[in-house]
Backbone atoms as SQL, in Angstrom:
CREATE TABLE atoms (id INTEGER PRIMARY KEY, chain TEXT, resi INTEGER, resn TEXT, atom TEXT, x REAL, y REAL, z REAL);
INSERT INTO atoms VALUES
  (1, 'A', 1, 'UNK', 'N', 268.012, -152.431, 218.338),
  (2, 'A', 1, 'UNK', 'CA', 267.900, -152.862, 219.714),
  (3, 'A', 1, 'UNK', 'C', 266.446, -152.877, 220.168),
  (4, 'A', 2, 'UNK', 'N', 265.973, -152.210, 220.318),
  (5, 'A', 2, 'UNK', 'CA', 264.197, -151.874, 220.191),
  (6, 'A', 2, 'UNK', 'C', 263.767, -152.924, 219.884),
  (7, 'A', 3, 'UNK', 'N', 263.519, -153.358, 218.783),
  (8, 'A', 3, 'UNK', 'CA', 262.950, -154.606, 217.772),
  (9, 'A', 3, 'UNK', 'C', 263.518, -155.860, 218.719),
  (10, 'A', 4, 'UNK', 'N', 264.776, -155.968, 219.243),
  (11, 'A', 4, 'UNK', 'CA', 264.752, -157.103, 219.484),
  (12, 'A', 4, 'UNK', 'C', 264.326, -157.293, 220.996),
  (13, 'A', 5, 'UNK', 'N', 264.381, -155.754, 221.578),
  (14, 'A', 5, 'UNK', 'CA', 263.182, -156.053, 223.106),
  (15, 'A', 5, 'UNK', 'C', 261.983, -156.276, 223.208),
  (16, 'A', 6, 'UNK', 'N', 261.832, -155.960, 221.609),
  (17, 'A', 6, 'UNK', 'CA', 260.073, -155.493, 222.193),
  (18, 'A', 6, 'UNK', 'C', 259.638, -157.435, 221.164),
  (19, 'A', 7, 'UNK', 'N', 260.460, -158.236, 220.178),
  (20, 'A', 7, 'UNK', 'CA', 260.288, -159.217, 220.243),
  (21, 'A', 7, 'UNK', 'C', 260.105, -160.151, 221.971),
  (22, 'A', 8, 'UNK', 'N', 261.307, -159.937, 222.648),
  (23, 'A', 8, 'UNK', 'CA', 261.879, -160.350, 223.545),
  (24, 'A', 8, 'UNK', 'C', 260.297, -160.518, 224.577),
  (25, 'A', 9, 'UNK', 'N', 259.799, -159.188, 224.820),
  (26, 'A', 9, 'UNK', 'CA', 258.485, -158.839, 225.765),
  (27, 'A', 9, 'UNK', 'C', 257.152, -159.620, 224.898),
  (28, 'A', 10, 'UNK', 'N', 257.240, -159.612, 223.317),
  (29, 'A', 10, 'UNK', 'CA', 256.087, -160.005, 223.257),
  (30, 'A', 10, 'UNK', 'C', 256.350, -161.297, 223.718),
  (31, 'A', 11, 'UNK', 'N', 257.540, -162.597, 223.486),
  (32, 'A', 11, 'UNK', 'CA', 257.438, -163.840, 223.943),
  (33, 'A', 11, 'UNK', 'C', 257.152, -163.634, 225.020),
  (34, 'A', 12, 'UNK', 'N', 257.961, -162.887, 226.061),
  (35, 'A', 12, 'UNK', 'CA', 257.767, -163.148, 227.113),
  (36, 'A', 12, 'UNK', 'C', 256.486, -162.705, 227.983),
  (37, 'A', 13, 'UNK', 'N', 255.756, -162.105, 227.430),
  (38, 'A', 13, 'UNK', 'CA', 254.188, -161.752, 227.774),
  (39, 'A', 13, 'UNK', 'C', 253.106, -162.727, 226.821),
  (40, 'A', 14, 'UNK', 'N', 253.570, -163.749, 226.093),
  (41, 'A', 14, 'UNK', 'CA', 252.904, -164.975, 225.175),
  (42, 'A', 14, 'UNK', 'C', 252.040, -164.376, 224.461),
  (43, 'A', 15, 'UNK', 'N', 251.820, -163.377, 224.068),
  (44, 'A', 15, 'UNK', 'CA', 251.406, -162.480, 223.022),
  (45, 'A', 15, 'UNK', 'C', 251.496, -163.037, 221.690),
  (46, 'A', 16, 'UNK', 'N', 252.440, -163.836, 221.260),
  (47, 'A', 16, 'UNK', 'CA', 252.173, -164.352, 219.644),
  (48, 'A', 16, 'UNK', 'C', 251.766, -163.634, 218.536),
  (49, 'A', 17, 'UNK', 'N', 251.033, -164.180, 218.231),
  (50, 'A', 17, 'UNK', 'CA', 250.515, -163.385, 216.964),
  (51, 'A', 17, 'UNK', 'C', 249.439, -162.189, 216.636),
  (52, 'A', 18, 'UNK', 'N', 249.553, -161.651, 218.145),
  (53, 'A', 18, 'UNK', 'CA', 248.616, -160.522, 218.278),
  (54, 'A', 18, 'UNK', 'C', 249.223, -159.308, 218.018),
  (55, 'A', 19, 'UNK', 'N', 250.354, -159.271, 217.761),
  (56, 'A', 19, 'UNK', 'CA', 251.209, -158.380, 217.684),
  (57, 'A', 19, 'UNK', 'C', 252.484, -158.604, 216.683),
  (58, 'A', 20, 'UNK', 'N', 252.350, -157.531, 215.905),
  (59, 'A', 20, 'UNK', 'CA', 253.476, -157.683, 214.730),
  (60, 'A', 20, 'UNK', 'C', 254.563, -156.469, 215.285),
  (61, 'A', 21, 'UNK', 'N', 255.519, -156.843, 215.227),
  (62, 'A', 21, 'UNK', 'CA', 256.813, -155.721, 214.976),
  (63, 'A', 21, 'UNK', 'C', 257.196, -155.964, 214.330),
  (64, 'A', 22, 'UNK', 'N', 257.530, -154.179, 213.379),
  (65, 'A', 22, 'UNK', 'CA', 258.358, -153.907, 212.402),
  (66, 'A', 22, 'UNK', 'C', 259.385, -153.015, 212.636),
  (67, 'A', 23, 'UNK', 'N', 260.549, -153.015, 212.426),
  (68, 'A', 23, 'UNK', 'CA', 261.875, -152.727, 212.410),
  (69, 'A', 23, 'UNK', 'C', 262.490, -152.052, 210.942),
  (70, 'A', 24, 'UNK', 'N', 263.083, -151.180, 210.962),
  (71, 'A', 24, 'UNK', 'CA', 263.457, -150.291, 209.898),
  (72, 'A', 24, 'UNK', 'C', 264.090, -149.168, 210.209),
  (73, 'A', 25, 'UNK', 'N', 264.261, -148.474, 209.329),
  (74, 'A', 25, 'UNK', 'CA', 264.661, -146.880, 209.357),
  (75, 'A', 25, 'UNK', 'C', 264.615, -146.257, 208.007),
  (76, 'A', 26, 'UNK', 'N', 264.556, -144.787, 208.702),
  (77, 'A', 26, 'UNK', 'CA', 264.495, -143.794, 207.284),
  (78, 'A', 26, 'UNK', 'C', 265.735, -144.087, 206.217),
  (79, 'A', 27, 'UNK', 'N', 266.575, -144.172, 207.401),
  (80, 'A', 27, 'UNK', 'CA', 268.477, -144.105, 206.501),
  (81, 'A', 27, 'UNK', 'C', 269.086, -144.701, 207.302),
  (82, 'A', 28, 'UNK', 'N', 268.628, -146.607, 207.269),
  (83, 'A', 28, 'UNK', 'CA', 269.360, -147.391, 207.528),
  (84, 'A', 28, 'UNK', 'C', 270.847, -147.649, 207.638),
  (85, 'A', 29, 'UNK', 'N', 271.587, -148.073, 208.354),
  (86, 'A', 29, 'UNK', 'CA', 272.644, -148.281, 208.243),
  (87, 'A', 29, 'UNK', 'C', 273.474, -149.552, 207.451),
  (88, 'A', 30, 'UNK', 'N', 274.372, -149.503, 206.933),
  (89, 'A', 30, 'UNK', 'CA', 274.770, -150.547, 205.769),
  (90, 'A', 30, 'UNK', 'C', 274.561, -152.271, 206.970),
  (91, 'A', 31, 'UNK', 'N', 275.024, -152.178, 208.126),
  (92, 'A', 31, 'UNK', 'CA', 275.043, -153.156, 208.854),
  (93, 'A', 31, 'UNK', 'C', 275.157, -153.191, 210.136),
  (94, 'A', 32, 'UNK', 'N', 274.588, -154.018, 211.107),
  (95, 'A', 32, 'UNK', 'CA', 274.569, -153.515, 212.721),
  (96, 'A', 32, 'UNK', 'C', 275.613, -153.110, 213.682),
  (97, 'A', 33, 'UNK', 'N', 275.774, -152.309, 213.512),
  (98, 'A', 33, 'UNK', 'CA', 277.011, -151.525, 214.564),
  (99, 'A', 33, 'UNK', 'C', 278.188, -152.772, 216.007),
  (100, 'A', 34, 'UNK', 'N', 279.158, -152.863, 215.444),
  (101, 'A', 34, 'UNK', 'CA', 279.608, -154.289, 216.117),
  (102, 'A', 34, 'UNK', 'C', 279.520, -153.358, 217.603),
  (103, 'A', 35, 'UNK', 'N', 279.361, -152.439, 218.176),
  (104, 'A', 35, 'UNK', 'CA', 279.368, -151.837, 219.544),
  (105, 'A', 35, 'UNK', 'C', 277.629, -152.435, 220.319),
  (106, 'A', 36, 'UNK', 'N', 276.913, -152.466, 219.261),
  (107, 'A', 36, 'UNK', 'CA', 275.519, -152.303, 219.532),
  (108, 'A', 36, 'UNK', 'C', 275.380, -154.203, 219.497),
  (109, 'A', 37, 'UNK', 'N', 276.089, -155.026, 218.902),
  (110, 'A', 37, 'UNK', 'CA', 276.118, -156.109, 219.050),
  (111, 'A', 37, 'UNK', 'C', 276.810, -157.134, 220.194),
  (112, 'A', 38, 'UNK', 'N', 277.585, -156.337, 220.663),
  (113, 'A', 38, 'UNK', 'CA', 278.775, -156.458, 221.707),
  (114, 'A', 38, 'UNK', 'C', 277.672, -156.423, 222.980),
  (115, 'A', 39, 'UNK', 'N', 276.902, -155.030, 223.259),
  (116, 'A', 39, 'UNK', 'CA', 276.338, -154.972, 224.357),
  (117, 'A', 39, 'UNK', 'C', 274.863, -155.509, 224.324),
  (118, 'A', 40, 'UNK', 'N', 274.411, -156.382, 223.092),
  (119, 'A', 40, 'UNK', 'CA', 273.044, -157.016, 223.230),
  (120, 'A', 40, 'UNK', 'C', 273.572, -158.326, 223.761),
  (121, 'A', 41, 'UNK', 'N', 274.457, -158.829, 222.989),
  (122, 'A', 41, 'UNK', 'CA', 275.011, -160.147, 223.580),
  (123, 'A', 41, 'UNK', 'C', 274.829, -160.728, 225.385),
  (124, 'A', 42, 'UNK', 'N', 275.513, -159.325, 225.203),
  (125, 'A', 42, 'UNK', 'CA', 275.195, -159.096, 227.561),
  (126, 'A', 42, 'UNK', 'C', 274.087, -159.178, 227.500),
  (127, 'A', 43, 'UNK', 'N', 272.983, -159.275, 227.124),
  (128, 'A', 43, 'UNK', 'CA', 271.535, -159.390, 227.539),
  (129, 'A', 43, 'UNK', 'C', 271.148, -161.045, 226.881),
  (130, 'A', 44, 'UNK', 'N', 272.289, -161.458, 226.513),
  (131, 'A', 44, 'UNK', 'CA', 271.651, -162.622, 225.532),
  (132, 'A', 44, 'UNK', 'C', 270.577, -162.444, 224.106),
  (133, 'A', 45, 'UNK', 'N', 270.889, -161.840, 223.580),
  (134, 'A', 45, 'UNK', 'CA', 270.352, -161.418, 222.496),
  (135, 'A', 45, 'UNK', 'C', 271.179, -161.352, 221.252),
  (136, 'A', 46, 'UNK', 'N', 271.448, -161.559, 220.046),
  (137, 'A', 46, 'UNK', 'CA', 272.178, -161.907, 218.911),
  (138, 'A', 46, 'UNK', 'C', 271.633, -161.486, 217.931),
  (139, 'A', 47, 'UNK', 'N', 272.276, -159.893, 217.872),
  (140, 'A', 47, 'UNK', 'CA', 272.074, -159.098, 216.505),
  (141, 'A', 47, 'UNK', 'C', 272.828, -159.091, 215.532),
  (142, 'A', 48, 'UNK', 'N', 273.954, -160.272, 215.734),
  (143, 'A', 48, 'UNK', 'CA', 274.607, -160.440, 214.408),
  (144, 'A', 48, 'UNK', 'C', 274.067, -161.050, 212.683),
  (145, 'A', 49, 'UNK', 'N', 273.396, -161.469, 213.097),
  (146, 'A', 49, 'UNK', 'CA', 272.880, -162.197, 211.482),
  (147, 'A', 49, 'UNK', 'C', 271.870, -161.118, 211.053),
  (148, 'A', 50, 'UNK', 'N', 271.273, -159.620, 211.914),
  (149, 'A', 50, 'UNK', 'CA', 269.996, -158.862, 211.656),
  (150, 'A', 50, 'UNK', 'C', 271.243, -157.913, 210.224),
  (151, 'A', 51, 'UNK', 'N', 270.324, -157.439, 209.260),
  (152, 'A', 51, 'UNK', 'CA', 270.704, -156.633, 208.267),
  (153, 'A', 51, 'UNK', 'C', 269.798, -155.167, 208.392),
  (154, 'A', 52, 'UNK', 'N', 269.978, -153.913, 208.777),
  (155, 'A', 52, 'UNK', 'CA', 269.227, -152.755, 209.201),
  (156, 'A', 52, 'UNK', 'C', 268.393, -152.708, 207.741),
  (157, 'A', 53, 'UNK', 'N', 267.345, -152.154, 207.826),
  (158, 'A', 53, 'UNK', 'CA', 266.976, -152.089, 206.364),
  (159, 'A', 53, 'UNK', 'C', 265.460, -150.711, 206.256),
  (160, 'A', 54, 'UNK', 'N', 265.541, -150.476, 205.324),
  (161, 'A', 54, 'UNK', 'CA', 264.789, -149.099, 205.267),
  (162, 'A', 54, 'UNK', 'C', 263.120, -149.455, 205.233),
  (163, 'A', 55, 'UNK', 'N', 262.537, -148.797, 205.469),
  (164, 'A', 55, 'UNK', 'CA', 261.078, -148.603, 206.001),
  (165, 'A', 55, 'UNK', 'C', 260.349, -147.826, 205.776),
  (166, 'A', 56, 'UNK', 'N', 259.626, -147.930, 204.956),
  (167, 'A', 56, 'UNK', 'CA', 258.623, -146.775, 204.182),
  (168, 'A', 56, 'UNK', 'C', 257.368, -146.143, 204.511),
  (169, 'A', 57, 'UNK', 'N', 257.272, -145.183, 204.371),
  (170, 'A', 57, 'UNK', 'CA', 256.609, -144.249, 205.095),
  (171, 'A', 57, 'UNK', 'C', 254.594, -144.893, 204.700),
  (172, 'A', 58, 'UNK', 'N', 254.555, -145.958, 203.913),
  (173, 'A', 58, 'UNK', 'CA', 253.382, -146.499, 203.647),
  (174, 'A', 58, 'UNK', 'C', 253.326, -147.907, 204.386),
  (175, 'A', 59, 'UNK', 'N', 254.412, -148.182, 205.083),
  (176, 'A', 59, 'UNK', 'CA', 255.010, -149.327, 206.161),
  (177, 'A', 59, 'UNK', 'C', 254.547, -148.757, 207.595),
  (178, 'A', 60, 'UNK', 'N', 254.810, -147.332, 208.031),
  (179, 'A', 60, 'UNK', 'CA', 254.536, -146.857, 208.496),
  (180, 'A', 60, 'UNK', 'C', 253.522, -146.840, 208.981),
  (181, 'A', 61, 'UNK', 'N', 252.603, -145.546, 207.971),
  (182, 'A', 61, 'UNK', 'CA', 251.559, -145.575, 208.575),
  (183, 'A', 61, 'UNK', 'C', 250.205, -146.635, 208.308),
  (184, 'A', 62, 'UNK', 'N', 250.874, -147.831, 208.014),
  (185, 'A', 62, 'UNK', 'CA', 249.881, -148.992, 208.483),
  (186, 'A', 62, 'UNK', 'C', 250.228, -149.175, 210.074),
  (187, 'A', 63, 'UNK', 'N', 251.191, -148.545, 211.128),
  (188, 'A', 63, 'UNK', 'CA', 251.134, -149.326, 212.088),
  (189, 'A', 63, 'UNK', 'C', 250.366, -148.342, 212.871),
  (190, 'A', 64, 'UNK', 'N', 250.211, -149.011, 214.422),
  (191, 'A', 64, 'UNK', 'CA', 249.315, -148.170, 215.778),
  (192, 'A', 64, 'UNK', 'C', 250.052, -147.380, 216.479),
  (193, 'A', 65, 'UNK', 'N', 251.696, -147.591, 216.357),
  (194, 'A', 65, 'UNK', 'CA', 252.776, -147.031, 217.167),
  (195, 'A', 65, 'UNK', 'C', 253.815, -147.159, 216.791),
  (196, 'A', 66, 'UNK', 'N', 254.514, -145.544, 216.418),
  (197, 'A', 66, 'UNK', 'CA', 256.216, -145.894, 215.822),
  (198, 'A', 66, 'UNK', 'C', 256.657, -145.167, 216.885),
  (199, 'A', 67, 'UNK', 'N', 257.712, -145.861, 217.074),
  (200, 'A', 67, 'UNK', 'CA', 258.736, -145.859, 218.134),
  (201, 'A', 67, 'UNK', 'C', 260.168, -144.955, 217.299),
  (202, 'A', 68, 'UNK', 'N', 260.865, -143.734, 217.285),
  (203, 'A', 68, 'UNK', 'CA', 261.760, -142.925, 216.508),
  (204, 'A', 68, 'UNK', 'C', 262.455, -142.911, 217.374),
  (205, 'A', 69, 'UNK', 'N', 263.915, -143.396, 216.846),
  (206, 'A', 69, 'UNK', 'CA', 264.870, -142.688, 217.708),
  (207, 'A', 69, 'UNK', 'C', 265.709, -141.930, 218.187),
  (208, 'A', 70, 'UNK', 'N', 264.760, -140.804, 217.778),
  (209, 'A', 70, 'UNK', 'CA', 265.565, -139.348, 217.602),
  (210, 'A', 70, 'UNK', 'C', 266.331, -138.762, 216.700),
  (211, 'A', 71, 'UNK', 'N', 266.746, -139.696, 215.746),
  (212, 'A', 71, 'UNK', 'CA', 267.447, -139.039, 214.439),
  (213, 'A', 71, 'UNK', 'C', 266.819, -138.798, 213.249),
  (214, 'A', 72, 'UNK', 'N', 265.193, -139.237, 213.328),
  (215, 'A', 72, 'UNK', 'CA', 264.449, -139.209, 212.319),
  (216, 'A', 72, 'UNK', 'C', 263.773, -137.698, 211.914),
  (217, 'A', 73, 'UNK', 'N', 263.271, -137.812, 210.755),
  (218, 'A', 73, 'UNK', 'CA', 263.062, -136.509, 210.161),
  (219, 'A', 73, 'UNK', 'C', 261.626, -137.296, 210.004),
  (220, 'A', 74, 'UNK', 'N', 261.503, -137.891, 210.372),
  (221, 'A', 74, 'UNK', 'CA', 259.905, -138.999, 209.821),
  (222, 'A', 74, 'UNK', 'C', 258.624, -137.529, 210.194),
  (223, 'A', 75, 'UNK', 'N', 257.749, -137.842, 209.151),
  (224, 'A', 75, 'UNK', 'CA', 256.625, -137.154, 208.924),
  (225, 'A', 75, 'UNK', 'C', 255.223, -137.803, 208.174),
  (226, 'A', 76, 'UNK', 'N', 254.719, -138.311, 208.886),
  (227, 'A', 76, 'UNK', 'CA', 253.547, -139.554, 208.769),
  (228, 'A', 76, 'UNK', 'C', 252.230, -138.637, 208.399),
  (229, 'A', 77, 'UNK', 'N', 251.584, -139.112, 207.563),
  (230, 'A', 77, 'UNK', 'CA', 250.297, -137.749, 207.219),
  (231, 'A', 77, 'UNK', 'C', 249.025, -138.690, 208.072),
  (232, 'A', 78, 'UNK', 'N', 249.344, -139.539, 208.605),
  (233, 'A', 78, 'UNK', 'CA', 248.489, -141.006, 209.027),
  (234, 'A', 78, 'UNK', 'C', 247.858, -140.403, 210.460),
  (235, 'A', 79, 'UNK', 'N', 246.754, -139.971, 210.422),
  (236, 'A', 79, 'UNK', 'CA', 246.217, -139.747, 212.206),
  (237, 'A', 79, 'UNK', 'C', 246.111, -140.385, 213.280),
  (238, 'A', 80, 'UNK', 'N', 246.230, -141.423, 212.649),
  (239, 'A', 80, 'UNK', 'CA', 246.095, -142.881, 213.705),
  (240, 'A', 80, 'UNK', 'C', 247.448, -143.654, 213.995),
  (241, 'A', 81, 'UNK', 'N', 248.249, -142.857, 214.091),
  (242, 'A', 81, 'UNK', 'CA', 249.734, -143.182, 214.275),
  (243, 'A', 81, 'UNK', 'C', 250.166, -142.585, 215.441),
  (244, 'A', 82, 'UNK', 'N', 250.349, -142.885, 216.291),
  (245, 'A', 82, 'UNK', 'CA', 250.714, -142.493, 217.628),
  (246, 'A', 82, 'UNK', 'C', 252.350, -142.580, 217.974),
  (247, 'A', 83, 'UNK', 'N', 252.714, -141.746, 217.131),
  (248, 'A', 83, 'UNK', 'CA', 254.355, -141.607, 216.708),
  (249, 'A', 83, 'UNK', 'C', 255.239, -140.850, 218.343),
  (250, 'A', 84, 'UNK', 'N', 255.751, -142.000, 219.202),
  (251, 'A', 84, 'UNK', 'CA', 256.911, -141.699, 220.078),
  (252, 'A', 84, 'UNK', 'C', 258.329, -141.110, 219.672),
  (253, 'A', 85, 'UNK', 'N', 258.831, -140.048, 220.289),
  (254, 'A', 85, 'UNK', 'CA', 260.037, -139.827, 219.530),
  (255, 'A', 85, 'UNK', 'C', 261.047, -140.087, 220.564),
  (256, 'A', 86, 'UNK', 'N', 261.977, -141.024, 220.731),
  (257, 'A', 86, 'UNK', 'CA', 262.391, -141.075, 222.009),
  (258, 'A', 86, 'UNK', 'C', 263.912, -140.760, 222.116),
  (259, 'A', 87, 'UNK', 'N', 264.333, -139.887, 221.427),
  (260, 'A', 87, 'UNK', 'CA', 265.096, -138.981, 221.158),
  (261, 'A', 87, 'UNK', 'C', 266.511, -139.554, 221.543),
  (262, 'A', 88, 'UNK', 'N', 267.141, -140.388, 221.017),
  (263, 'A', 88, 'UNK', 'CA', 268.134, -141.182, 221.874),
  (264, 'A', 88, 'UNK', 'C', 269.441, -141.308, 220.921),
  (265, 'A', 89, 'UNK', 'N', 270.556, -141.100, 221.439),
  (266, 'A', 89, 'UNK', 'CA', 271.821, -140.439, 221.076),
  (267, 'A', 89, 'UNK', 'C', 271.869, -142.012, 220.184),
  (268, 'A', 90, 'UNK', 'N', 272.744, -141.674, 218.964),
  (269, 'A', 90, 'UNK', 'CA', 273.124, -142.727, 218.275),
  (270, 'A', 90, 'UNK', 'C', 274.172, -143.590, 218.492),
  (271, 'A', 91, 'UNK', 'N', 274.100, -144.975, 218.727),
  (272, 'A', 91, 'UNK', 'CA', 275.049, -145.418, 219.406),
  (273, 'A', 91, 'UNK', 'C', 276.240, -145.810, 218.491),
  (274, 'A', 92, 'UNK', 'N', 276.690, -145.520, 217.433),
  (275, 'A', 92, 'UNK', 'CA', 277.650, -145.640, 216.203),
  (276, 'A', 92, 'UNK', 'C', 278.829, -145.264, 217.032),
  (277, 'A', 93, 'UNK', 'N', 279.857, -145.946, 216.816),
  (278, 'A', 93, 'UNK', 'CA', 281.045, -144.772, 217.221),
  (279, 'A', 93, 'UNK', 'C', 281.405, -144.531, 218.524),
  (280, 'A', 94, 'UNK', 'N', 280.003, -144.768, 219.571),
  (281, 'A', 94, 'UNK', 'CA', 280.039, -144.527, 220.815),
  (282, 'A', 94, 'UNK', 'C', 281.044, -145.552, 222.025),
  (283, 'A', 95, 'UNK', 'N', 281.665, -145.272, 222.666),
  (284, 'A', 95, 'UNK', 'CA', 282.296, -146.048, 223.567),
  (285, 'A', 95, 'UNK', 'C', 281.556, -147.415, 224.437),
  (286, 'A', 96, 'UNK', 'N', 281.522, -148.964, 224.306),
  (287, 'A', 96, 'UNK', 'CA', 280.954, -149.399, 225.144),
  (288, 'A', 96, 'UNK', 'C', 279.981, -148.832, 226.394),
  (289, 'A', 97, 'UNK', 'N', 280.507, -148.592, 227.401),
  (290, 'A', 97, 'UNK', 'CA', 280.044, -147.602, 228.213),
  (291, 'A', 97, 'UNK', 'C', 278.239, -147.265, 227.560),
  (292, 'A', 98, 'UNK', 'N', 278.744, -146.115, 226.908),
  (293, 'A', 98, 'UNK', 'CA', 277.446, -144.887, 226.563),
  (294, 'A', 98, 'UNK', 'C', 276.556, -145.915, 226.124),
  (295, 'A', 99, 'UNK', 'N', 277.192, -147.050, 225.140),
  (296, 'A', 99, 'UNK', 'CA', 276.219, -148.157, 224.377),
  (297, 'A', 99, 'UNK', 'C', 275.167, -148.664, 224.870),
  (298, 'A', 100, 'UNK', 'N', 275.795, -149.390, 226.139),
  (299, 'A', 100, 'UNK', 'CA', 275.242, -149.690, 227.660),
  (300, 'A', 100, 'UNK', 'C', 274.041, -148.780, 228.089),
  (301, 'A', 101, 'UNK', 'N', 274.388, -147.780, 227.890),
  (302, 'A', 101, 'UNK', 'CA', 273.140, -146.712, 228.730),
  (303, 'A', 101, 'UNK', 'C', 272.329, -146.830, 227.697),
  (304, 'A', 102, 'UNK', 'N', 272.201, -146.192, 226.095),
  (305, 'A', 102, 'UNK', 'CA', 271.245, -146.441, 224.994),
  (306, 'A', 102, 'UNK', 'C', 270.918, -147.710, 225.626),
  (307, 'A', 103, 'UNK', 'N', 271.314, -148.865, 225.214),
  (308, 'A', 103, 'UNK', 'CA', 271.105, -149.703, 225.193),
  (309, 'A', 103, 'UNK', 'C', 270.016, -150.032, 226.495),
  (310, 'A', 104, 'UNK', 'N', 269.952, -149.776, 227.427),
  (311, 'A', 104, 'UNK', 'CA', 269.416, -150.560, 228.744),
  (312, 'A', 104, 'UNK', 'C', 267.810, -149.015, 228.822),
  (313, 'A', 105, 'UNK', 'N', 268.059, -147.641, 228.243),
  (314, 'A', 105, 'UNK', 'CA', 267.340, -146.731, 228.283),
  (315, 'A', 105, 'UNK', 'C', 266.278, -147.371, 226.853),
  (316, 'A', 106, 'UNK', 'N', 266.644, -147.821, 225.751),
  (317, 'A', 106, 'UNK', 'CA', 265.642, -148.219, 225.548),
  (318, 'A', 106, 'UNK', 'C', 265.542, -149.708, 226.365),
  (319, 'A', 107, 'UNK', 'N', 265.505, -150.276, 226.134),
  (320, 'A', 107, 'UNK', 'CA', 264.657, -151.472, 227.295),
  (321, 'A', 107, 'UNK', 'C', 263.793, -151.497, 228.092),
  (322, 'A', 108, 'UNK', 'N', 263.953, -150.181, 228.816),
  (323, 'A', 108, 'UNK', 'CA', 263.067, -149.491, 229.925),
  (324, 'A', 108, 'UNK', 'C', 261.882, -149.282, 229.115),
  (325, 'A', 109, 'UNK', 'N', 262.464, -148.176, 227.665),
  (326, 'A', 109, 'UNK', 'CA', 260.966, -147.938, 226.949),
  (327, 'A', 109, 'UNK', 'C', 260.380, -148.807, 226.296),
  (328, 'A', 110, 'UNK', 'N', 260.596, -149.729, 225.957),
  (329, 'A', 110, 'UNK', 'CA', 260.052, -150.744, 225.532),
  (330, 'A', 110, 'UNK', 'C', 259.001, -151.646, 226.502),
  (331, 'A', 111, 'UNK', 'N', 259.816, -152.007, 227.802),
  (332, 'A', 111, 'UNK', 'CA', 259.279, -152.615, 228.724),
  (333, 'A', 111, 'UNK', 'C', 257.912, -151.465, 229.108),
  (334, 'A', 112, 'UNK', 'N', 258.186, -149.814, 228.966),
  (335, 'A', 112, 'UNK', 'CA', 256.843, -149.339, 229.469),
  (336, 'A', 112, 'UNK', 'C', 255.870, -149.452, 228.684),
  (337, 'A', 113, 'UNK', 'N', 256.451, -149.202, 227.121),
  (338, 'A', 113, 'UNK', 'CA', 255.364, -148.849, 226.463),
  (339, 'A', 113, 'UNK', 'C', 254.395, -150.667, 226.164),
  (340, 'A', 114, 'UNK', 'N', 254.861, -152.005, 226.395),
  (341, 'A', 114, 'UNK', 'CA', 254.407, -153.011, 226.543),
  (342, 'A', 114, 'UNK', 'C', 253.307, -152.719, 227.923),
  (343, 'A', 115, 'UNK', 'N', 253.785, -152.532, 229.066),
  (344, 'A', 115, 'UNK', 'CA', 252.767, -152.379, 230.366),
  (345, 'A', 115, 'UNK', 'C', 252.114, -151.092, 230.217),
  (346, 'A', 116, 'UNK', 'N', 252.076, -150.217, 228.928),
  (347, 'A', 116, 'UNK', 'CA', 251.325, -149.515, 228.652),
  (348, 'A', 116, 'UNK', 'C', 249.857, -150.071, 227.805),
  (349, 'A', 117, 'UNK', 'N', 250.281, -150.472, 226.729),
  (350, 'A', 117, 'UNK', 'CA', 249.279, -151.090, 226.396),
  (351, 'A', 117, 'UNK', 'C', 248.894, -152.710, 226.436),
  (352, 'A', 118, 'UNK', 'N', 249.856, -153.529, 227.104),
  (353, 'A', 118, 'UNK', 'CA', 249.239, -154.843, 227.771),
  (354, 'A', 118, 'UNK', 'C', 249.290, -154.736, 229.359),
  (355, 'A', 119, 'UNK', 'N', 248.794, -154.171, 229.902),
  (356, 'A', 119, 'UNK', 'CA', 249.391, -153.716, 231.779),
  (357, 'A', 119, 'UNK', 'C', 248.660, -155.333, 232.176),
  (358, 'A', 120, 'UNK', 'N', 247.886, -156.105, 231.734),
  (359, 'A', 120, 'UNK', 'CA', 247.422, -157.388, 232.839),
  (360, 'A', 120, 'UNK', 'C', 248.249, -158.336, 232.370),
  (361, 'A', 121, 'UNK', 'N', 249.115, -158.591, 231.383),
  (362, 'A', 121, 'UNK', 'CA', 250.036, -159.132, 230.926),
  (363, 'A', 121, 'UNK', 'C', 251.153, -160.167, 231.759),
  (364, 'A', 122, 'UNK', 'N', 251.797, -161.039, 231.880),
  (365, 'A', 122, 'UNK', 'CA', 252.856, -161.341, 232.896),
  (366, 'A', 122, 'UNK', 'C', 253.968, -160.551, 232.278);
């Protein structure tokens, strides 16, 4: 979900190619959670064709900012990694509803941490 807001903000702040996102996990899941696809849809967003896929800790710390979502055990030896942990209940399993809240709680962080580091941005 993340990955596809913070795509979402770079179009919509015309950012292009100044900015790469990468998407992954330590211990990916076999395929995107049909709960977590159900409630992106409501935003217009289509995580059905995405495949979760694992992300290596030399993937890592090439970036400026990892974004964790609380289930990670991640441990980056990289100093220049400005690692967020944003500690957020896993939405597997979870009732529509709760999905909704993950779901819209990151958005928020996404949307800050964009007017964090682009704040003159539209």
């Amino acid at each position: 979900m993340s990955a596809a807001f913070a795509e979402r903000e770079r179009d919509l702040r015309e950012l292009g190619d100044t900015l790469e996102i990468l998407t992954g996990g330590t211990h990916p899941a076999e395929h995107v959670h049909e709960e977590v696809i159900t409630v992106m849809q409501e935003r217009d967003i289509d995580l059905s064709d995405r495949t979760p896929r694992k992300v290596s800790t030399d993937e890592l710390e090439s970036c400026d900012v990892v974004a964790t979502m609380g289930c990670s055990t991640l441990e980056l030896d990289a100093e220049n990694v400005d690692v967020r942990d944003w500690a957020l209940d896993d939405p597997h399993g979870q009732d529509l509803d709760t999905v909704r809240e993950i779901r819209d709680d990151i958005e928020q962080r996404v949307k800050a941490l964009f007017d964090e580091f682009y704040p003159d941005e539209p």
